[in-house]
C-alpha positions in Angstrom: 124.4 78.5 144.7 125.3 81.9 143.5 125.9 80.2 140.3 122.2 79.2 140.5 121.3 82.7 141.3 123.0 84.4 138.7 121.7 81.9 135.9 118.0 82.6 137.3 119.2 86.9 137.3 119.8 86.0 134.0 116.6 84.3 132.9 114.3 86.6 134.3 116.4 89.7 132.6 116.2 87.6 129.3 112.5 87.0 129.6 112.2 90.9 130.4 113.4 92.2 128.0 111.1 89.8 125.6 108.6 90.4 127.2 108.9 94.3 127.9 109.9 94.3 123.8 106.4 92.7 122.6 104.7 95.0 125.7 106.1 98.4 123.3 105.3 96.7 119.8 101.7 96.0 120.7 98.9 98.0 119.5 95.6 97.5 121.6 92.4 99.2 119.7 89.2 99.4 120.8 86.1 99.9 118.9 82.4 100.4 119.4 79.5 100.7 117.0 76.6 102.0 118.1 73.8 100.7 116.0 75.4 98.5 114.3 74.1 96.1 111.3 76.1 93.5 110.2 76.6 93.7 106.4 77.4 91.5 103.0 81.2 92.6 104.1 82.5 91.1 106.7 83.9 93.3 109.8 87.5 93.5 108.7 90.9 95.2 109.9 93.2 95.4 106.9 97.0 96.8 106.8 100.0 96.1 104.9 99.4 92.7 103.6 97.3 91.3 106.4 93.4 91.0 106.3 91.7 90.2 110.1 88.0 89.6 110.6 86.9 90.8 113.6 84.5 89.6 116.5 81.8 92.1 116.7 79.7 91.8 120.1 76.0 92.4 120.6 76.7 95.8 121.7 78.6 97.0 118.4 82.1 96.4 120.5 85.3 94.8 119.3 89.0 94.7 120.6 92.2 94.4 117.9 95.2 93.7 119.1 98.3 94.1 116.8 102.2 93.6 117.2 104.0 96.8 114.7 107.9 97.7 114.7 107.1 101.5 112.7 103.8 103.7 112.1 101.2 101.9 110.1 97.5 103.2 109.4 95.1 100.4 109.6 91.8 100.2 107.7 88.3 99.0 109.4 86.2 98.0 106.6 82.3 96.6 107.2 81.8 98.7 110.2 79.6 101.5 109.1 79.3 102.0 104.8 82.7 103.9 104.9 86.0 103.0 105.5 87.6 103.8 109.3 91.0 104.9 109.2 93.2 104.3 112.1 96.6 105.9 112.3 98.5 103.8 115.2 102.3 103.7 115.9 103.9 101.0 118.2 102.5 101.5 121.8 99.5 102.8 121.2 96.1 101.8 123.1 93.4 103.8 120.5 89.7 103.9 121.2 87.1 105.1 119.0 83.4 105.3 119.0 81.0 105.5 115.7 77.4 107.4 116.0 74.5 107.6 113.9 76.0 105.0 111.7 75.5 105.9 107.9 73.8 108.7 108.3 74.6 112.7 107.0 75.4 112.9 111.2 78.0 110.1 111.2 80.8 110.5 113.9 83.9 109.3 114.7 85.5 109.7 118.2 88.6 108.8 118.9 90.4 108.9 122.4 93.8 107.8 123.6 96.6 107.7 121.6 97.0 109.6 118.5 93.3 110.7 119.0 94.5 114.5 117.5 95.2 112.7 114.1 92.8 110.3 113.7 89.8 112.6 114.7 90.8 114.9 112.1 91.7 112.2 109.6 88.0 110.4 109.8 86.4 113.8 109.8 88.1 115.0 106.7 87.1 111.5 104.8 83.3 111.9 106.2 83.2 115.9 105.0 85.5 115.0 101.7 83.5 111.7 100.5 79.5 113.2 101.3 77.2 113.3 99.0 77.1 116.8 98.7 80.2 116.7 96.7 78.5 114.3 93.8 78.5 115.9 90.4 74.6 116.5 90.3 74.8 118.4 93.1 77.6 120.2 92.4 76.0 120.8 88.7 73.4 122.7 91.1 75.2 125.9 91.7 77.1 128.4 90.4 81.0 128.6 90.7 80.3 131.5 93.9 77.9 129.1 95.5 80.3 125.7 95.1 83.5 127.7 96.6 81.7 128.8 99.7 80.5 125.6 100.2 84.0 124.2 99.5 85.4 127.2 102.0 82.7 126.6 104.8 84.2 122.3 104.8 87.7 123.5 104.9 87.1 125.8 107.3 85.3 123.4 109.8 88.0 120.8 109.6 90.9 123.6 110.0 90.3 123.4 114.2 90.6 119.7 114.2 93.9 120.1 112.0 94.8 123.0 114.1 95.1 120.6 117.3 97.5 118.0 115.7 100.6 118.3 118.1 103.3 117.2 115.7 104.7 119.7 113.6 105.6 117.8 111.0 102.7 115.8 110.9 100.3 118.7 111.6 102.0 120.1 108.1 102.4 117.4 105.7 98.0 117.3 106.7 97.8 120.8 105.9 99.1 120.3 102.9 96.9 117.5 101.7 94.0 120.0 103.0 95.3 122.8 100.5 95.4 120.5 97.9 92.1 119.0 98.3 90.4 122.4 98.3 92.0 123.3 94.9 90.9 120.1 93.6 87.4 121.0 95.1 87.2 123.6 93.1 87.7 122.2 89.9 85.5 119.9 90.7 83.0 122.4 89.9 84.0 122.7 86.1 84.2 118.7 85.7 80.6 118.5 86.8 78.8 120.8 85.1 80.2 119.5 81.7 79.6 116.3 82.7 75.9 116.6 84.0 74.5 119.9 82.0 77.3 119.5 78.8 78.6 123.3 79.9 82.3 124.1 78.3 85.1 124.5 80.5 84.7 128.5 80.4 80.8 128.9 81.2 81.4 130.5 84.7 83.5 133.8 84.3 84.2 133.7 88.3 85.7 130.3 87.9 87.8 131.3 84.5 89.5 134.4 86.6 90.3 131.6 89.3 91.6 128.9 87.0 93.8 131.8 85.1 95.0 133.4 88.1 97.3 130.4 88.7 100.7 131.0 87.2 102.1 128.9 85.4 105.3 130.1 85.5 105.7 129.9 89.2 109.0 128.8 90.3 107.7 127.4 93.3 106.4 124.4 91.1 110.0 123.5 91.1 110.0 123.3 94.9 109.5 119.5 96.3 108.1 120.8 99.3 105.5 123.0 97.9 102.9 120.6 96.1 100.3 122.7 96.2 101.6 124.9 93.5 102.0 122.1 92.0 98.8 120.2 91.6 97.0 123.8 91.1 99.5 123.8 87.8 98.3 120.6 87.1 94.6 121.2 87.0 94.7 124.1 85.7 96.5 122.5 82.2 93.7 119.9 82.7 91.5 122.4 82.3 92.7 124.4 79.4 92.6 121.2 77.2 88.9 121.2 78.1 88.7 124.8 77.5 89.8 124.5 74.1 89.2 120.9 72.4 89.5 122.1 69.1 93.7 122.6 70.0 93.8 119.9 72.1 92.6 117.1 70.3 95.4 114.8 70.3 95.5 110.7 70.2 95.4 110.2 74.2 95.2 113.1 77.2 99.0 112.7 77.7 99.4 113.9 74.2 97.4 117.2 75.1 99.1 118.1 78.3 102.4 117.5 76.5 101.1 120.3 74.0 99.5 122.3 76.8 103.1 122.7 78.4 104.3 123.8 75.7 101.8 126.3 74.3 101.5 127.6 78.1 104.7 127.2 79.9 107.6 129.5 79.0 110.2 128.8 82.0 111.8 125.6 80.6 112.8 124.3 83.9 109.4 124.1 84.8 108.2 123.0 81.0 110.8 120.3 81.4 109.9 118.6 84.7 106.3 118.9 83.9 106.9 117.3 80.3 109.0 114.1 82.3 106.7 113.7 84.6 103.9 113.4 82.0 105.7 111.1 79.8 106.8 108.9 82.6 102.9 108.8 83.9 102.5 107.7 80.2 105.3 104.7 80.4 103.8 103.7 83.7 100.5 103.1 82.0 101.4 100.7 79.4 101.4 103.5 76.6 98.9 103.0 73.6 98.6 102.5 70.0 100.1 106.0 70.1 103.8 105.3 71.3 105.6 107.3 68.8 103.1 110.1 68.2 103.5 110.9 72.0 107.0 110.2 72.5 107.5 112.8 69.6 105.3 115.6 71.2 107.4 114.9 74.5 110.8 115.4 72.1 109.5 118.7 71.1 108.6 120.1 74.4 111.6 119.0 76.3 114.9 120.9 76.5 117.0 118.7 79.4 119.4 116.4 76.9 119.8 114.1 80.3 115.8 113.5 80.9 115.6 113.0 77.0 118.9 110.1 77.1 116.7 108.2 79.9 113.6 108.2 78.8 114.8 107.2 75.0 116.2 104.1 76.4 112.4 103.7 78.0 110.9 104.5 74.8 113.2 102.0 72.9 112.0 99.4 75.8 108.3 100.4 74.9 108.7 100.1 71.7 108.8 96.3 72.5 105.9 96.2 74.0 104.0 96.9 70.6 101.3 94.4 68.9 102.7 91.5 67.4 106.0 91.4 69.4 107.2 88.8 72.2 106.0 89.2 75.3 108.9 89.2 77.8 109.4 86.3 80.2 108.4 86.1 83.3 109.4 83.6 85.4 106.4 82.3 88.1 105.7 79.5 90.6 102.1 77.3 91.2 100.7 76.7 94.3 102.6 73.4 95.4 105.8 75.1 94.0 106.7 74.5 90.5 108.5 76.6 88.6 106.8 77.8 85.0 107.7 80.3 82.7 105.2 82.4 80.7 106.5 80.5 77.4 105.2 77.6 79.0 101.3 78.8 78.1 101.6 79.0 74.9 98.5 77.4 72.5 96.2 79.3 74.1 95.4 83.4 74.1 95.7 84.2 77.2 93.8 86.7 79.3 96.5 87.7 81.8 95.4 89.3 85.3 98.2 90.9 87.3 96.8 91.1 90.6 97.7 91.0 94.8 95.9 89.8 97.7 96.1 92.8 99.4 95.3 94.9 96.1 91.5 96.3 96.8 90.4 97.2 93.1 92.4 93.8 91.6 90.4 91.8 94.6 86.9 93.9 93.2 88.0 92.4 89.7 88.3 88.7 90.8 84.4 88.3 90.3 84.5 89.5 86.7 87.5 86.9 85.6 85.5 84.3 87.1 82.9 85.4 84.5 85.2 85.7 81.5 87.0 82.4 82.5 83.0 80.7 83.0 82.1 82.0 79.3 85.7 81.0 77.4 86.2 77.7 80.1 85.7 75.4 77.2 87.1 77.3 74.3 89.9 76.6 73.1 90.9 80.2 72.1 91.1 82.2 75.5 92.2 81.2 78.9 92.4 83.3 81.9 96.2 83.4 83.7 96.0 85.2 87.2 99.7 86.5 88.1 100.3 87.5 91.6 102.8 90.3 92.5 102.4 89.6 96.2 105.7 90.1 97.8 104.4 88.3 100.9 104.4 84.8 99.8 102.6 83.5 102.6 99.3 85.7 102.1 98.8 84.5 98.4 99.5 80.3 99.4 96.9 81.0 102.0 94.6 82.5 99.3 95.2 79.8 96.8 94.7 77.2 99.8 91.1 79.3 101.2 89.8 80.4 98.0 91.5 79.0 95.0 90.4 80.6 91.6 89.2 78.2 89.4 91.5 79.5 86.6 95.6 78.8 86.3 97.0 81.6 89.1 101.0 81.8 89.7 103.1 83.9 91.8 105.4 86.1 89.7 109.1 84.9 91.7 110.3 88.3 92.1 106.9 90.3 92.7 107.2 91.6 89.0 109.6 93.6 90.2 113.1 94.7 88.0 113.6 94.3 84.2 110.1 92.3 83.8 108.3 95.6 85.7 110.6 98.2 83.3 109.3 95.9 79.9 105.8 95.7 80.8 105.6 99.1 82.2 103.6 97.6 85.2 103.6 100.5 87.5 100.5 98.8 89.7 98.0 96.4 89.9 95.6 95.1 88.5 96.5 95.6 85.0 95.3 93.2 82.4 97.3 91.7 79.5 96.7 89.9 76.0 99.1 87.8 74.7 98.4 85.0 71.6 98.7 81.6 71.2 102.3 82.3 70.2 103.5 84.1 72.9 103.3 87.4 70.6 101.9 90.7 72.6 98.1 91.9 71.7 98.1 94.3 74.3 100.0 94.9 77.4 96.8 97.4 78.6 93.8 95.2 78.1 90.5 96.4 79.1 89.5 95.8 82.6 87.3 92.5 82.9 84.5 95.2 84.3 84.8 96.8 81.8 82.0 97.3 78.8 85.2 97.1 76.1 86.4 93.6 77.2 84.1 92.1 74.7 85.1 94.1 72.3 
């Protein structure tokens, strides 16, 4: 008997501790619309690699439950016009409410858990992303006029931010809020040359702004302070603009190369500033310009290490170039055959590197079906979809759902490793040409969206 009692002890600590285990793991949200329209896109939640439609009730109400193991922020998309941004953590039981859906008025309420972060994270995305912040009506006003305005948003969210109770938390979001309202105020400069055609220096309060940013500011060393950082950064953005006839290289990473070195005299700062512009220019596939920009980066740097690494990149890139092989990449089909890119050759292939839970790649999807309906019975140009999904499970689902009527793999390591380093695939999508022969065209194709893809 006591046997009996002790095996049962057991269970029912067993199942406890199961039980209590899912209990902590388990996010419970709660969401209501008021006034709400169903739209072409569906009511979805969307985070990490999973996409959940949602059962919206008569009354605009919908629960979520979700099972996480670390902080995640989960993104409702077909509720209102904008995207609702949930920040949750494990545990959690979130509520929010939307009012005067898609309308100048809209708000965002949330209560329970985590309510200090989200409220002030939904309220910054509804001030940041109005239209008062489009280019035409920026164009409207004068430098003066468009910082107040920038002033009198920061300034209203500051409260919100100011009630965050993590420290840490409360700080890495005040430094996102810095940043955004030096961004905010170049924005001025990029609209009115863009609507009204006005060089870079046509508002003298905005030219003693721009050029009281220094440089040479050792703090643009500092990890922790990237503010000073991204302020750097515009401001070179903005002194190419200022002065096209000097900066008038092959490609923009050309000019900031030659920015940092006509306007930076610390070399410490010159040198990180010139690595992290050339290795934004590996990461985008590089150009018809390779060498030319490669050489500008040897003249501005001084750090033998950074230049050692990023030769050996270069050498790689150099690969890459019109007319040479394309790299193998070794994929899998739908029921699970094994194919290597060789395996296409005959054909030219339009090559989509994609993911399932890749928003802009999933926006492209419609224009590939285009291309591949034109070119379908030609027998020049094929379209190749490559998934990098590293969750196997979410692009077999796809395939099984919604299969594109087109040849679409699954790269076997996620494109990750030596194949990432030799196509300089930094992200999805990206879009590839490669011949009949298996010979490169271009590792940076034009978009499918795009005007140049017939070209």
């Amino acid at each position: 008997m006591k046997h009996l009692i002790k095996q049962a002890l057991f269970l029912a600590a067993f199942i406890c501790v199961v039980s209590c285990s899912a209990n902590e793991r388990q996010v419970t949200i709660k969401g209501r619309v008021n006034g709400f329209v169903p739209g072409e896109i569906p009511a979805m939640a969307l985070y990490n690699e999973v996409t959940d439609t949602l059962t919206v009730d008569g009354n605009g109400a919908f629960p979520y439950d979700l099972d996480l193991d670390k902080h995640t922020n989960i993104f409702f998309a077909g509720l209102t016009q904008d995207m609702i941004w949930v920040s949750a953590s494990p545990g959690n039981r979130i509520s929010f409410t939307i009012e005067n859906v898609d309308t100048p008025q809209m708000q965002v309420v949330f209560t329970g858990d985590r309510a200090d972060v989200n409220n002030y994270i939904n309220a910054f995305k509804l001030q940041a992303e109005s239209d008062q912040w489009r280019q035409e009506k920026i164009a409207e006003h004068t430098f003066a006029q468009h910082k107040a305005r920038v002033d009198a948003m920061i300034n209203e969210l500051q409260p919100l931010l100011d009630k965050i109770e993590d420290p840490q938390e409360r700080a890495e979001l005040q430094m996102d809020l810095d940043i955004t309202r030096d961004n905010f105020y170049f924005r001025y400069i990029w609209s009115t040359a863009a609507i009204k055609g006005l060089p870079a220096d046509n508002d003298p309060d905005f030219v003693a702004y721009a050029e009281a940013i220094d440089l040479n500011d050792q703090a643009i060393l500092d990890k922790n302070e990237p503010v000073k950082r991204n302020a750097a950064d515009a401001r070179l953005r903005w002194e190419m603009r200022r002065d096209p006839v000097v900066y008038n290289g092959s490609n923009s990473y050309q000019n900031k190369l030659l920015a940092i070195g006509n306007l930076i005299t610390d070399p410490q700062i010159a040198d990180k500033m010139a690595g992290e512009t050339i290795t934004g220019y590996f990461r985008s596939g590089g150009d018809d310009f390779l060498s030319e920009t490669f050489e500008m980066y040897r003249k501005v740097n001084s750090d033998p290490d950074a230049l050692s690494k990023n030769e050996a990149i270069y050498a790689e890139m150099s690969k890459l170039g019109e007319g040479r092989a394309a790299p193998e990449i070794p994929m899998v089909d739908a029921a699970g055959n094994k194919i290597m890119l060789s395996d296409l050759r005959g054909k030219n292939l339009y090559i989509d590197i994609w993911a399932t839970w890749c928003g802009p790649c999933m926006n492209e999807i419609p224009y590939v079906e285009k291309l591949h309906e034109k070119y379908k019975d030609s027998p020049n140009l094929e379209c190749v979809s490559i998934s990098v999904d590293h969750n196997t499970k979410a692009w077999e689902d796809m395939m099984a759902d919604a299969p594109h009527g087109w040849p679409d793999y699954l790269a076997v390591d996620g494109f990750k490793g030596p194949r990432r380093t030799k196509y300089g695939v930094s992200g999805s999508p990206r879009f590839m040409l490669i011949d009949q022969d298996g010979n490169i065209v271009s590792v940076n194709a034009p978009r499918p969206s795009s005007t140049e893809i017939e070209e």
